[in-house]
C-alpha positions in Angstrom: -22.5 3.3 -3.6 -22.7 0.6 -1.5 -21.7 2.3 1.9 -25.4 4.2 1.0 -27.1 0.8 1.5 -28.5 -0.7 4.9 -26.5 -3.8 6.4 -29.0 -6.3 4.6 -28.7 -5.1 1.4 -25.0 -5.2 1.3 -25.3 -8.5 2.6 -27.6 -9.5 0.0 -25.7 -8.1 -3.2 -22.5 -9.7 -1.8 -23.9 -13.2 -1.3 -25.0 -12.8 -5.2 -21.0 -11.6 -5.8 -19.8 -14.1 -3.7 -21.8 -16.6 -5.9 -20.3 -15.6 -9.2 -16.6 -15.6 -7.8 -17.4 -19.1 -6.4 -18.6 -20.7 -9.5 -15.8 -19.4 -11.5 -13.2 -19.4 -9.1 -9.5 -17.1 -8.7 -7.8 -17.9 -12.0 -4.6 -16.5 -13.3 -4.7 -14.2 -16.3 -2.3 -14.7 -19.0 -1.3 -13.1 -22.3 -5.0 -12.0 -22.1 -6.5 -15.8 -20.9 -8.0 -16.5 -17.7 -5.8 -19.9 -16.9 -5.3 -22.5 -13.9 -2.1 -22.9 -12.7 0.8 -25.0 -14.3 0.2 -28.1 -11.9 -3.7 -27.6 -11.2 -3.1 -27.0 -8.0 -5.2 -24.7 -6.0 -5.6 -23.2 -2.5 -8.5 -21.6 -0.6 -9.2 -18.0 0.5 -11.6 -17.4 2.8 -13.6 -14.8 4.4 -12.0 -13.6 7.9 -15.8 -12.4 8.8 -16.4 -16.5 9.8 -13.2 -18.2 8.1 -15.7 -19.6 5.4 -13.9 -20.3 2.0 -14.9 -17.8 -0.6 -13.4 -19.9 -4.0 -10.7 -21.5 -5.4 -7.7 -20.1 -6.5 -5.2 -21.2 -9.0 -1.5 -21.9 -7.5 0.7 -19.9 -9.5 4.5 -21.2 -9.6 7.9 -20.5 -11.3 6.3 -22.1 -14.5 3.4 -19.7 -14.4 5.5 -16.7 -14.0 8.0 -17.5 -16.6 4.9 -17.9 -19.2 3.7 -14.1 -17.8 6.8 -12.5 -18.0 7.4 -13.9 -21.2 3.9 -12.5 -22.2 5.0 -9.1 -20.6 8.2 -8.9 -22.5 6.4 -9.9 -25.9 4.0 -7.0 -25.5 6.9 -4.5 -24.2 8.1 -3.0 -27.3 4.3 -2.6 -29.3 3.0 -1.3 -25.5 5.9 1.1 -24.8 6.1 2.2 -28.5 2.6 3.2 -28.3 1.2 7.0 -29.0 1.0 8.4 -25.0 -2.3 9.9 -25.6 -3.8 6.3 -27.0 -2.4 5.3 -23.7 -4.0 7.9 -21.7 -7.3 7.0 -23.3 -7.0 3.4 -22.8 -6.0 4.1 -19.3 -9.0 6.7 -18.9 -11.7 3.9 -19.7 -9.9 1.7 -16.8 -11.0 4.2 -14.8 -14.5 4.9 -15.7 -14.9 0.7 -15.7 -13.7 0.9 -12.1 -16.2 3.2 -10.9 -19.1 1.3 -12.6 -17.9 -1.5 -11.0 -16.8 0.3 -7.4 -20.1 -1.6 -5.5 -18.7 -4.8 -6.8 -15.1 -4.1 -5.6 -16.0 -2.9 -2.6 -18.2 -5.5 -1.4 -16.0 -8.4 -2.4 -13.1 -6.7 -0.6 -14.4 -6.5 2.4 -15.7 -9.8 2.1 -12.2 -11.0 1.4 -10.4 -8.4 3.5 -12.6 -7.9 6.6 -12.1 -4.0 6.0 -15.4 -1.8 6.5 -17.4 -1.1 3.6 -17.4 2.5 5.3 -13.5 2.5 3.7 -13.5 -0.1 1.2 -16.4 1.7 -1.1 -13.9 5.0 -1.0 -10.9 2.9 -1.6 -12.0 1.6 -4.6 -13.6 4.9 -6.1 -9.6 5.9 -5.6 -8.2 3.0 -7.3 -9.9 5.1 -10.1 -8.6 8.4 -9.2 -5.3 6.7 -9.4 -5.6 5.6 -13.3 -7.1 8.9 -14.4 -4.4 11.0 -12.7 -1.5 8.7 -14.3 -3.2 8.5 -17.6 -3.0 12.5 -17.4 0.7 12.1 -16.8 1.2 10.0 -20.0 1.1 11.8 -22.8 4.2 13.6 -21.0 5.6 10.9 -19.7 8.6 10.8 -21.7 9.5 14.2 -21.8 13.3 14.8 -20.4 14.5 18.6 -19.8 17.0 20.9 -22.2 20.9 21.0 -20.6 22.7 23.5 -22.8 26.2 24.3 -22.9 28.3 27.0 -24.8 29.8 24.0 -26.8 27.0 20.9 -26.7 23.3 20.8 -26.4 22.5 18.3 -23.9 18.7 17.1 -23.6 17.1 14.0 -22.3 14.0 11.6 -22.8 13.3 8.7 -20.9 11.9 5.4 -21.9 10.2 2.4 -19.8 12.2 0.2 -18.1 10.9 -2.5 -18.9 8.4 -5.5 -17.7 7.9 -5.3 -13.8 6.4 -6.7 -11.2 4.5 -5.7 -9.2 3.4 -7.4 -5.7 0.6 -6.0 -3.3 -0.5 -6.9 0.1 -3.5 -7.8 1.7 -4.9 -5.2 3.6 -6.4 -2.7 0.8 -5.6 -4.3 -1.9 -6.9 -3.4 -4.6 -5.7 0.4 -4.2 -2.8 -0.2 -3.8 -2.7 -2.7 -7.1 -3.6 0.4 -8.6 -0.6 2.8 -6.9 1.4 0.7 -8.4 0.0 -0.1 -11.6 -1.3 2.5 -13.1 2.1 4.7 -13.4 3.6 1.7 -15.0 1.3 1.6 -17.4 1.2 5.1 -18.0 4.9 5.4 -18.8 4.4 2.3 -21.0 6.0 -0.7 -18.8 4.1 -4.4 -18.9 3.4 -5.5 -16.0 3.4 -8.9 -13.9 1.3 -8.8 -11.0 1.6 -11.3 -7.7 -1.4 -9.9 -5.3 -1.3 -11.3 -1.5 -2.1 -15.3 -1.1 -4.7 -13.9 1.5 -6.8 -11.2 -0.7 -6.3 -12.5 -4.2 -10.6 -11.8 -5.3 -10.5 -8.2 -6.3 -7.0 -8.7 -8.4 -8.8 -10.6 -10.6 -11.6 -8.0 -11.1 -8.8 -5.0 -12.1 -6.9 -7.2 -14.3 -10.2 -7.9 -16.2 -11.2 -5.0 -16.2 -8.3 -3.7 -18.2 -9.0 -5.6 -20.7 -12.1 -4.6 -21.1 -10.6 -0.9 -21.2 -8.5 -2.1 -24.0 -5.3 -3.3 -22.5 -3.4 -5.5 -25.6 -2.9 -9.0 -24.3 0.2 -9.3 -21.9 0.6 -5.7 -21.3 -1.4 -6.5 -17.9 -0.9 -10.3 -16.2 -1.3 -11.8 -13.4 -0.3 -14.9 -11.6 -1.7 -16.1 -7.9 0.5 -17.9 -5.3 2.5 -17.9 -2.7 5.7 -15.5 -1.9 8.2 -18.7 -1.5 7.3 -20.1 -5.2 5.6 -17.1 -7.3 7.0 -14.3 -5.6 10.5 -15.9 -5.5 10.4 -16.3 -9.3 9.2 -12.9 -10.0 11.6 -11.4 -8.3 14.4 -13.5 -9.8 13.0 -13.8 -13.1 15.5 -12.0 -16.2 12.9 -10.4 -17.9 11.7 -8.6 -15.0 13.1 -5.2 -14.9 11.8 -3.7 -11.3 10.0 -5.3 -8.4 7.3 -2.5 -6.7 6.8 -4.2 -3.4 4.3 -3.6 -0.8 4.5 -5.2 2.7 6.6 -6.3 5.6 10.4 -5.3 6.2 11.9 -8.3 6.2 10.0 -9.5 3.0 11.9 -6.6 1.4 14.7 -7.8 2.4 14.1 -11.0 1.0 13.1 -9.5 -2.3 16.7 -7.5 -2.6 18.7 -9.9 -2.4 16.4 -11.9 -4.8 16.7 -9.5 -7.1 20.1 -9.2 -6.9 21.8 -10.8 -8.9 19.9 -9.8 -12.3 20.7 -5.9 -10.8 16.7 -5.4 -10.3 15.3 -1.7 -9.3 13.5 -2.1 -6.5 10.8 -0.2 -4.5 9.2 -0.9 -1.4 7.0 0.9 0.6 7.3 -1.2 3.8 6.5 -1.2 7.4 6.1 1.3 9.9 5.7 2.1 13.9 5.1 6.2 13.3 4.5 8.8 15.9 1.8 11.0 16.5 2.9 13.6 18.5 0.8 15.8 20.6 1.9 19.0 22.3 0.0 20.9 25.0 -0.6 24.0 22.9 -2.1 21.8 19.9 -6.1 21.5 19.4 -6.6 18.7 21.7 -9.9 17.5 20.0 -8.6 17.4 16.4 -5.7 15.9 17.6 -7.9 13.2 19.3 -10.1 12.7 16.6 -6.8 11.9 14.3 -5.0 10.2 16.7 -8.1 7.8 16.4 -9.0 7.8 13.1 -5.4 7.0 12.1 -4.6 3.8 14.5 -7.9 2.5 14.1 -9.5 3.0 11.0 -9.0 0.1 8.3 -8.6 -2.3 11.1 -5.3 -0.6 12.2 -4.2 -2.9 9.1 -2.1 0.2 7.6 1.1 0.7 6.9 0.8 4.8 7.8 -1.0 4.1 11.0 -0.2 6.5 13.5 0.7 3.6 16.1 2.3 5.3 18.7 0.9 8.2 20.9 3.2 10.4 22.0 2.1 13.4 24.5 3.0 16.0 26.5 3.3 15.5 30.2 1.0 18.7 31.3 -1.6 17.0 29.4 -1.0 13.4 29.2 -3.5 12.1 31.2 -6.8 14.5 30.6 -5.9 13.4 26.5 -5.8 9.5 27.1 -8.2 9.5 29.4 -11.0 11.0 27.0 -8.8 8.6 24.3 -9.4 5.2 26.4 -13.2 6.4 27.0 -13.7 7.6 22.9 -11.7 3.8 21.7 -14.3 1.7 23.8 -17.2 3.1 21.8 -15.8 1.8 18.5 -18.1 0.0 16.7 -17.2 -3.3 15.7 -18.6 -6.2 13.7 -19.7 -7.1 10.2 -17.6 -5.1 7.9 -20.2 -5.8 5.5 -22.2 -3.1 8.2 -22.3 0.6 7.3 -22.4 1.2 11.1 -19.0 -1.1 12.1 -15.9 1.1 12.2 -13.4 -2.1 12.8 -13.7 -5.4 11.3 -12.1 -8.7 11.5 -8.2 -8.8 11.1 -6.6 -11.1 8.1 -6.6 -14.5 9.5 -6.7 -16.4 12.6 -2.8 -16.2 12.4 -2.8 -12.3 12.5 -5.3 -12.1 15.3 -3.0 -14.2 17.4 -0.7 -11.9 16.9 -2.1 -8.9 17.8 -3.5 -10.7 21.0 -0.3 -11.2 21.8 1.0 -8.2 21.9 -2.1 -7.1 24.6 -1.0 -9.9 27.1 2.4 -8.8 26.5 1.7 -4.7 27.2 0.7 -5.9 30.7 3.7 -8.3 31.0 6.0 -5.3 30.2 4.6 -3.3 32.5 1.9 -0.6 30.7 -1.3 -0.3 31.6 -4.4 -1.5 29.4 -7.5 0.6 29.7 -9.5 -1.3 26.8 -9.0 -4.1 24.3 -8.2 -7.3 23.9 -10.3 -10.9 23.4 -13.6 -11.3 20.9 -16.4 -9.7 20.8 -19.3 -11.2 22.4 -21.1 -12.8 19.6 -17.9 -12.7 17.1 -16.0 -15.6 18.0 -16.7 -17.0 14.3 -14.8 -14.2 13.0 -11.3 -12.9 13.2 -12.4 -9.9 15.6 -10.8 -8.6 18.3 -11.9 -5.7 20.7 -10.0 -2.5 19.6 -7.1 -1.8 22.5 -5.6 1.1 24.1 -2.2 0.6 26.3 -0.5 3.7 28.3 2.3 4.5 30.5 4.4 2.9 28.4 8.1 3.4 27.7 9.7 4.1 24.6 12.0 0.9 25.0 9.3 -1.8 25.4 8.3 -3.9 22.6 4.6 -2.9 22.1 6.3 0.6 21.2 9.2 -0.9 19.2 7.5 -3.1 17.1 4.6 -3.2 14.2 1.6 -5.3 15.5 -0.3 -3.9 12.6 -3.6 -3.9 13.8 -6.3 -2.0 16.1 -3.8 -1.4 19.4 -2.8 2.0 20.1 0.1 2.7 22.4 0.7 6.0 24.6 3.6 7.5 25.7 4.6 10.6 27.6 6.9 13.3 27.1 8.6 16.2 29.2 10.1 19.0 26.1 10.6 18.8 22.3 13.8 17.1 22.5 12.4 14.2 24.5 9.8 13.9 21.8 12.1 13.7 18.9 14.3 11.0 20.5 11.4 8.9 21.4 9.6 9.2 17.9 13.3 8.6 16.1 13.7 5.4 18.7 12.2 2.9 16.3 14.1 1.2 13.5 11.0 2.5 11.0 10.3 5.5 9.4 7.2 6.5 7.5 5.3 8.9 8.2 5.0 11.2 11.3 1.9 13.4 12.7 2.8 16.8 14.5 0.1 18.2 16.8 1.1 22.1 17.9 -0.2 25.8 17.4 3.9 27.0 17.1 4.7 27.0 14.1 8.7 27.2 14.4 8.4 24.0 16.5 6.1 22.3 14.2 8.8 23.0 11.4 12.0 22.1 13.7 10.4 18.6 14.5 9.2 18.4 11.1 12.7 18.9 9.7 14.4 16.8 12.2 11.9 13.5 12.6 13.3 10.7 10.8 10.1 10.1 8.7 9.5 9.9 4.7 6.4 12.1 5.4 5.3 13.9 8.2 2.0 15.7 8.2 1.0 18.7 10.6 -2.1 19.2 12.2 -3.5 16.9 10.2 -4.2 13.5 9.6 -2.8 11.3 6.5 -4.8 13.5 3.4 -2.9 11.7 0.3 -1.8 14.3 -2.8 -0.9 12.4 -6.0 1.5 14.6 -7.2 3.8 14.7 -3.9 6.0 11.6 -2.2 5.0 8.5 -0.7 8.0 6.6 0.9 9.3 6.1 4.0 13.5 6.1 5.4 15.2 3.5 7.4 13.3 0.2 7.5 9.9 1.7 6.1 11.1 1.7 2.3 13.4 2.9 -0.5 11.9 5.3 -3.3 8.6 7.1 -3.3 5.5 7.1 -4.9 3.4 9.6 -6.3 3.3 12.0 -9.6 6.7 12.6 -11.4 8.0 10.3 -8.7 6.4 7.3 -10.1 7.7 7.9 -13.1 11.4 8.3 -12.1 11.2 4.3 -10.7 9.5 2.9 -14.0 11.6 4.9 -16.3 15.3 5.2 -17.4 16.8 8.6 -18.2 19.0 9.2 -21.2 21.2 12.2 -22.1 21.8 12.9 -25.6 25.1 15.6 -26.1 25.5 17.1 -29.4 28.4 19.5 -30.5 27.2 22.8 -31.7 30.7 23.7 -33.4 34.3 22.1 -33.5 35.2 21.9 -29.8 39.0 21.5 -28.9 39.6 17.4 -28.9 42.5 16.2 -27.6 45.3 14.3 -29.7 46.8 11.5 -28.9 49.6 9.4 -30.7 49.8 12.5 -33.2 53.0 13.8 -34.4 
């Protein structure tokens, strides 16, 4: 794999990538045909390691989705109608294609991303673990359950929904394509695909590549662009049955009321601001080692960072303290580098962002023991220094808002009810961490923390079978095993009298 390789041999295998995707470009994929957009337009994505443009890529628009989704609900009926364990087979050659292809992926994602190779190599290998665990599940997929009655038997099977669409961000994107994708293929829905503007390269590779697996033409498209032109007609478009969304709250938003009017399902997994709270009695050095691994790994571009640091008074200041000293040390530069454990963020526009939110911690009043401003050496790039803020209140805005990057912001607390009003003080609610050795206070707060998932003593370790989703702002529905399936399938009961039941008469004599 490619995280095995020295910095100059990654660097060598991706200019060679980067060489191929250049010359052919970021087309859109339709009915099976790689295809420019309707108007030949294009726009540019480029690398956030030195802002140099990595390739063209076609400009998808209403034109180009309504020819995909047209495609997608062509192939519907022969796709959905298919035996489940052709399905599974098809979908179990995706995944063997994407790990011989994983260096590939990998490289060209964090080429396009700026996300460490360190991640990027293992986020690909479970973009396949993703399709062989669906294709498992669809052989079942349509099994219902058996609801007897003295007087009917009542059973019920469910079917696809339908085409959907799917849109994906830009931070890890091509695992999360395949969240999304794979249990809609599994359970025998087409699918439209709208990756992020910013991260479209590797989108390209995975809808290839089912192809290659065997995918019939339009089961699988996928159309490039922007979110005001593509993703608006996606989401509006009557063919489309479900929108799976990925990305920022107020996006979602957007996408509802989109979707509105042609009464679309709709799932987002969206943002987040989540806790990790750390009590005195917890292990203080696993606790520290996830604290840090959460908020800064992947760039702090993640949705289930754990963002806010929220500790116990009695020891508050011995924990950030070996915190502020532990986040200096991070390594960052080349993601491209085995060694460099934070990369460049998105664009020049995100980093401004997140710099912002440093000068404004010391406006507000916290105190900034690291972070902030380029690297020496990086100013090319999209870098900034990894950042740690404390004595900070639970009102200010660097612990109300998402700044969805490497900034970390601590908080201190007096008793367990303190902590649970401070962690349910934000308008999100993904995920929560719970640090503690008592175990009826790690299940009171676990019970009572307004978070889809919470996770105690431990750090975010992902189980396909069980729920991803968040409450409140962070998302409606969940991912994950038979979970999955309930979003991209409809349920039907099927009653059937077992003798002459009483009817009642009307307008008889």
């Amino acid at each position: 794999m490619a995280t095995k390789k020295t910095f100059e041999e990654n660097l060598a295998l991706t200019a060679d990538y980067r060489a191929v995707v250049a010359e052919r470009g970021v087309k859109n994929i339709i009915n099976g045909e790689r295809v420019d957009g309707s108007t030949g337009r294009t726009f540019t994505t480029s690398s956030p390691i030195d802002n140099s443009e990595i390739c063209h890529v076609a400009e998808g628009d209403a034109t180009d989705i309504d020819r995909a989704a047209q495609a997608a609900w062509d192939a519907f009926p022969a796709w959905a109608a298919m035996d489940g364990k052709k399905r599974r087979d098809i979908l179990y050659r995706y995944a063997e294609l994407i790990e011989e292809n994983a260096e590939r992926i990998s490289l060209l994602e964090s080429l396009d991303t700026g996300q460490p190779i360190r991640f990027m190599a293992k986020a690909a290998l479970r973009g396949a673990a993703n399709f062989r665990y669906f294709a498992d599940q669809a052989v079942g997929a349509q099994d219902g359950q058996s609801l007897p009655t003295k007087e009917h038997l009542n059973y019920t099977i469910r079917t696809p929904i339908g085409p959907v669409g799917v849109i994906t961000p830009w931070n890890t994107p091509f695992m999360l394509s395949t969240w999304k994708i794979a249990p809609a293929l599994a359970c025998g829905c087409t699918v439209v695909h709208k990756p992020a503007e910013l991260s479209p390269v590797t989108a390209q590779i995975l809808t290839e590549l089912g192809h290659e697996a065997g995918l019939p033409p339009g089961v699988l498209n996928l159309v490039n662009g922007f979110g005001e032109t593509a993703g608006k007609a996606l989401t509006e478009h009557h063919h489309i049955k479900a929108i799976a969304f990925v990305g920022e709250s107020y996006t979602g938003s957007l996408i509802m009321q989109q979707g509105a009017l042609t009464l679309k399902r709709v799932h987002f997994e969206l943002g987040g601001k989540n806790p990790v709270i750390v009590f005195a009695d917890a292990d203080l050095e696993r606790a520290l080692d996830a604290a840090i691994f959460m908020k800064y790994s992947l760039n702090g571009e993640r949705c289930t960072s754990s963002s806010r640091l929220l500790v116990e008074a009695p020891v508050y200041e011995e924990f950030t303290e070996k915190l502020a000293e532990r986040v200096k040390q991070i390594k960052v530069g080349n993601p491209l580098d085995p060694a460099t454990e934070v990369g460049p963020l998105i664009d020049s526009g995100h980093l401004n962002k997140v710099q912002s939110y440093v000068d404004l911690a010391t406006e507000e009043g916290a105190t900034k023991t690291s972070g902030g401003g380029q690297p020496a050496g990086l100013e090319a790039g999209n870098y900034i220094n990894p950042t740690f803020v404390k004595n900070a209140t639970a009102d200010m805005r660097i612990a109300q808002e998402e700044i969805f990057g490497p900034y970390l912001t601590a908080i201190s607390f007096d008793d367990d009810d303190q902590a649970l009003e401070i962690a349910n003080s934000v308008k999100y609610g993904l995920t929560a961490y719970i640090w503690t050795k008592d175990v009826t206070r790690a299940l009171n707060m676990a019970h009572k923390v307004e978070a889809g998932m919470v996770w105690v003593n431990s750090q975010n370790v992902r189980h396909l079978p069980a729920p991803f989703g968040g409450v409140k702002s962070s998302g409606i529905g969940r991912d994950g095993g038979d979970y999955s399936f309930e979003f991209y399938m409809e349920t039907k009961n099927i009653s059937i009298a077992l003798g002459d039941h009483a009817i009642s008469k009307l307008g008889a004599s």
